[in-house]
C-alpha positions in Angstrom: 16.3 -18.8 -49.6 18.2 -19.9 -46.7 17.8 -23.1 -44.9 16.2 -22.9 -41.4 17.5 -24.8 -38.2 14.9 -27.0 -37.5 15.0 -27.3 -33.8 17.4 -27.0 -30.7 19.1 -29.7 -29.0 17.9 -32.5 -31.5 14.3 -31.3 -30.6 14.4 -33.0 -27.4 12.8 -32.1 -24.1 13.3 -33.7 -21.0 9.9 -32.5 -19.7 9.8 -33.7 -16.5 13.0 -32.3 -15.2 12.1 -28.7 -17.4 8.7 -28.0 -15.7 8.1 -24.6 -16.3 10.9 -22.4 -17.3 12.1 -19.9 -19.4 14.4 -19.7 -21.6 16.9 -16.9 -24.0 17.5 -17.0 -27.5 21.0 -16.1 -28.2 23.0 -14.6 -31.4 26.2 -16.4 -31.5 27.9 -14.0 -33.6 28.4 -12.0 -30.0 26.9 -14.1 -27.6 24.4 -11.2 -27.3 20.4 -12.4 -26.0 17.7 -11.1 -27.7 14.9 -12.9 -26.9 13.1 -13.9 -23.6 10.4 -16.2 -23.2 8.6 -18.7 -20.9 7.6 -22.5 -21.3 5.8 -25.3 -19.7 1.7 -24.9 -20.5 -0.8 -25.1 -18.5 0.3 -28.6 -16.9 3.7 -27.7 -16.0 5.1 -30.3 -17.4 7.8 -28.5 -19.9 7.3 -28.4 -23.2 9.4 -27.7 -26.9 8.2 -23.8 -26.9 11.3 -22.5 -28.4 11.5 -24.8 -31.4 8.2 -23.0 -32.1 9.7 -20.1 -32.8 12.0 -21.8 -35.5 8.9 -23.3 -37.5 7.5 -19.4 -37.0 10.6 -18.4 -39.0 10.3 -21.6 -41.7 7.0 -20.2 -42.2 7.6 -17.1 -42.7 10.4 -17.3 -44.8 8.6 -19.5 -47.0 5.3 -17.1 -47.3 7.9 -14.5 -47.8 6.4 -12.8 -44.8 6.6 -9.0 -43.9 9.3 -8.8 -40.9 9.0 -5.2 -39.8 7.1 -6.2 -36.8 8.2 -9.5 -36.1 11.7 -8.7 -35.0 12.3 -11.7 -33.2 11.4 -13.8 -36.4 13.9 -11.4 -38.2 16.9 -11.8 -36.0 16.4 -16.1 -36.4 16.3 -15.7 -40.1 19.2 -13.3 -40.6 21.2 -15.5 -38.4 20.4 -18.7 -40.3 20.9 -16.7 -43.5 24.6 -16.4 -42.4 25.0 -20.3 -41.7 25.1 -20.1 -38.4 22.4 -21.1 -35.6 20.5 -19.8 -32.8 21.2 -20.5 -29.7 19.8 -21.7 -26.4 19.4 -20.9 -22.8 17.4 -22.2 -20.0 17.7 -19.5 -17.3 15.4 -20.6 -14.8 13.7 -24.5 -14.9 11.0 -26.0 -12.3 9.3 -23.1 -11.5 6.1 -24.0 -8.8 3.4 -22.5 -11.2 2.4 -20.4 -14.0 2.5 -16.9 -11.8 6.3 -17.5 -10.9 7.5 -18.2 -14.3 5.1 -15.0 -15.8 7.9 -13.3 -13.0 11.0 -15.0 -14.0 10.1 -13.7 -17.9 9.2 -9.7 -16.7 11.8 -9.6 -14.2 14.8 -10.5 -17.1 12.6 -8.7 -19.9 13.1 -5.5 -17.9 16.3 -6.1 -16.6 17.5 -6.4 -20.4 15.3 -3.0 -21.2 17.6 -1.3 -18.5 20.9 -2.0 -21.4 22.4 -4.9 -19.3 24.1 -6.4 -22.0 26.2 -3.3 -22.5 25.8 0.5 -23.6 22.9 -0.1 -26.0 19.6 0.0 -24.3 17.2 -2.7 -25.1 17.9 -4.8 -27.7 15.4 -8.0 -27.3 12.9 -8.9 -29.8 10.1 -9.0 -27.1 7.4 -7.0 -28.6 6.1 -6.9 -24.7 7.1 -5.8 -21.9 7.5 -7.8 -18.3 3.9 -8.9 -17.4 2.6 -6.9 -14.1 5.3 -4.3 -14.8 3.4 -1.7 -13.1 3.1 -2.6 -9.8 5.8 -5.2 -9.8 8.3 -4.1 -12.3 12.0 -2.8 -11.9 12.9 0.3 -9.8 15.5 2.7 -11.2 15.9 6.2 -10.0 13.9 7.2 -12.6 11.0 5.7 -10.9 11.9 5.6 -7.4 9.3 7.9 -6.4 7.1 4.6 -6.6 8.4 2.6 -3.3 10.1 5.6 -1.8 7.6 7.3 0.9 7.2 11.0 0.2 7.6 13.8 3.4 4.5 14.0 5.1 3.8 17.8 3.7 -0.3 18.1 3.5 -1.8 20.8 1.2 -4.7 21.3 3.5 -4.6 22.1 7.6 -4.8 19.6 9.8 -5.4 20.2 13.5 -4.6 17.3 16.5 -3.1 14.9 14.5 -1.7 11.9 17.2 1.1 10.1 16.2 1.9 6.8 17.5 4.8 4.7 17.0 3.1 1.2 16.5 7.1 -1.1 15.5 6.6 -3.2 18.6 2.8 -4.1 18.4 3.0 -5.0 14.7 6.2 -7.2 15.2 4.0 -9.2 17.9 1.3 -10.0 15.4 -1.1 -6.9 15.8 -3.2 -5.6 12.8 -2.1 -1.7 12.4 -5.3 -0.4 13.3 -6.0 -2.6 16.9 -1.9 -1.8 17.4 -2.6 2.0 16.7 -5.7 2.2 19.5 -3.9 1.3 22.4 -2.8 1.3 25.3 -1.6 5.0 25.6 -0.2 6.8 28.6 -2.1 10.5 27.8 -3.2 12.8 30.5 -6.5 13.9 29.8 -6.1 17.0 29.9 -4.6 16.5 26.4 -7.9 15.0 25.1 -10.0 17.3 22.5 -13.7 16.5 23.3 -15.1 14.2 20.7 -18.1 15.7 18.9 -16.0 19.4 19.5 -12.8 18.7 17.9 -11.9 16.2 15.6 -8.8 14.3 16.3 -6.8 11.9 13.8 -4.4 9.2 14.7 -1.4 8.2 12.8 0.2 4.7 13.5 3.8 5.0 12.2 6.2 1.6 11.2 9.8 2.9 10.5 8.8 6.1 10.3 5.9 5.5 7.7 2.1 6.1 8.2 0.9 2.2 8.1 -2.6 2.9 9.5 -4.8 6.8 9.7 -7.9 7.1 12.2 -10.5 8.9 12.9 -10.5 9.0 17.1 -14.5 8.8 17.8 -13.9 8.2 21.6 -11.6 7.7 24.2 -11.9 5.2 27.3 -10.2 4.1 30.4 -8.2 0.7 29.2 -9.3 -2.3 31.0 -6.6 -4.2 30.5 -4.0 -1.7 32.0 -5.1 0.8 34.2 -4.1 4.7 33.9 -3.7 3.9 29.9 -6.1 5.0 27.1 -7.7 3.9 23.9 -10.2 4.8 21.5 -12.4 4.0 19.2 -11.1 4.2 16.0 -12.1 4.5 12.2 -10.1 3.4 9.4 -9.7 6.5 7.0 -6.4 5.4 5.3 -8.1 5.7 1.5 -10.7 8.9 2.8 -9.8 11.6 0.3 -9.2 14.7 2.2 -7.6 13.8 5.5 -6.4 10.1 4.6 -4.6 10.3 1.6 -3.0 13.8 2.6 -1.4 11.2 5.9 -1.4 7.5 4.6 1.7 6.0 3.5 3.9 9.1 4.0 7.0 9.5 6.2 6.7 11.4 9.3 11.0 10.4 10.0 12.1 14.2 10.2 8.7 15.2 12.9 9.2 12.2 15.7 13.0 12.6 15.2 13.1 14.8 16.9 11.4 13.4 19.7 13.4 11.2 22.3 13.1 8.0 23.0 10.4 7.6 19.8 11.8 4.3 19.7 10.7 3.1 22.8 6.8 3.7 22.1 6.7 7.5 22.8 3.9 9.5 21.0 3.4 12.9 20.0 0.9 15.5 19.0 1.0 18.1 16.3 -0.9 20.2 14.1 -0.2 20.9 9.8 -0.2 24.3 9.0 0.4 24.8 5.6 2.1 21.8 5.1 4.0 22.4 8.0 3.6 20.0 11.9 3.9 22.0 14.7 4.2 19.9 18.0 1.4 20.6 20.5 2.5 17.5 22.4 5.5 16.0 23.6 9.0 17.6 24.1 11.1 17.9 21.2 14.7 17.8 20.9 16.9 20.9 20.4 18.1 21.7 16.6 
């Protein structure tokens, strides 16, 4: 039986100037990292969590312990075995609270899944994966469909659908949806009749449906005469005609439409998956 390191760096901590952190073990025989954790408890104030891992491998050595699924316990042992130790790195130290350095620990767990240290994919000990991986986690082009808006295509027909472009009312500290009601230059000849027609309105950031509406009525503005708005309700998560509009990108439709940048609108209707422009005057193609 091998002897064990017993601890790193003497076994001393400076706690106060660790906080919390996280560290790397490394295998000196090639420098390679194999294990990522965090550090700190509940009080921040830094702790000896790594040499934990060491008394982890005394004891298991010594209760000649089945390995197969401790792999990080493995790796510590079979260096030792070799008279050599493990080594240490602090990547990150004085993180603000227990939520950044659960972060710091999934952001370099799945940046080591992606094969950073070279051809081999994977190679840490971690029998988890980053914490909040799902909605917070790396994105490779295997995944990109995740953060990347899809082409508004919608598998059901939707007539006098209003798009608005909403950039400049957001940036001065409007919500979407009080951004998205007004004020609109529209003729009203242009108007569908509440109760006969049902209109949607679409308020687009970038290019990207932020906010969808129900229109339930339209009024003279107040605030600046010969404009509209309307009455609005917010339908972004409704299942048929929301999610079929929310969060998709509508770049290739008001494209084509000039001066979209400078708070145009437009008008169109989805025929199988398809906008046709009812209002506003597109640009050749």
């Amino acid at each position: 039986m091998s002897n064990l390191q017993t601890a790193f760096w003497g076994g001393k901590f400076h706690e106060d100037k660790l906080g919390y952190y996280v560290y790397a073990l490394v295998d000196p025989r090639d420098d390679r990292i194999f294990y990522i954790g965090k550090a700190g408890g509940k009080d921040g104030l830094g702790n000896s969590r790594p040499n934990d891992h060491l008394k982890e491998a005394q004891t298991a050595q010594k209760l000649n312990k089945d390995l197969s699924k401790h792999p990080k316990l493995a790796k510590i042992i079979e260096i030792n075995g070799l008279g050599k130790d493990v080594e240490l790195i602090i990547i990150r130290r004085n993180l603000k609270d227990e939520e950044s350095v659960h972060d710091v620990e999934a952001a370099f767990i799945d940046l080591f899944d992606l094969g950073i240290q070279g051809p081999h994919k994977g190679g840490l000990a971690n029998k988890d994966s980053g914490r909040g991986q799902s909605s917070r986690g790396i994105v490779t082009k295997e995944n990109l469909f995740e953060v990347i808006p899809v082409e508004v295509s919608p598998k059901i027909d939707i007539p006098h659908v209003w798009i608005f472009n909403i950039d400049k009312a957001t940036k001065s500290g409007k919500s979407y949806q009080d951004a998205v009601s007004g004020h609109w230059v529209i003729d009203k000849r242009h108007l569908c009749q509440i109760g006969l027609r049902d209109e949607y309105g679409v308020g687009l950031v970038n290019g990207i449906a932020k906010v969808v509406v129900k229109i339930n009525a339209w009024f003279e503005s107040q605030l600046v005469p010969g404009r509209k708005i309307f009455d609005v309700q917010v339908i972004n998560d409704e299942p048929k005609f929301g999610n079929e509009l929310y969060q998709k990108d509508f770049s290739k439709i008001v494209s084509r439409l000039p001066n979209w940048g400078w708070g145009n609108k437009i008008k169109v209707e989805f025929v199988g998956g398809n906008p046709r422009i009812l209002i506003g005057k597109p640009k050749e193609v």
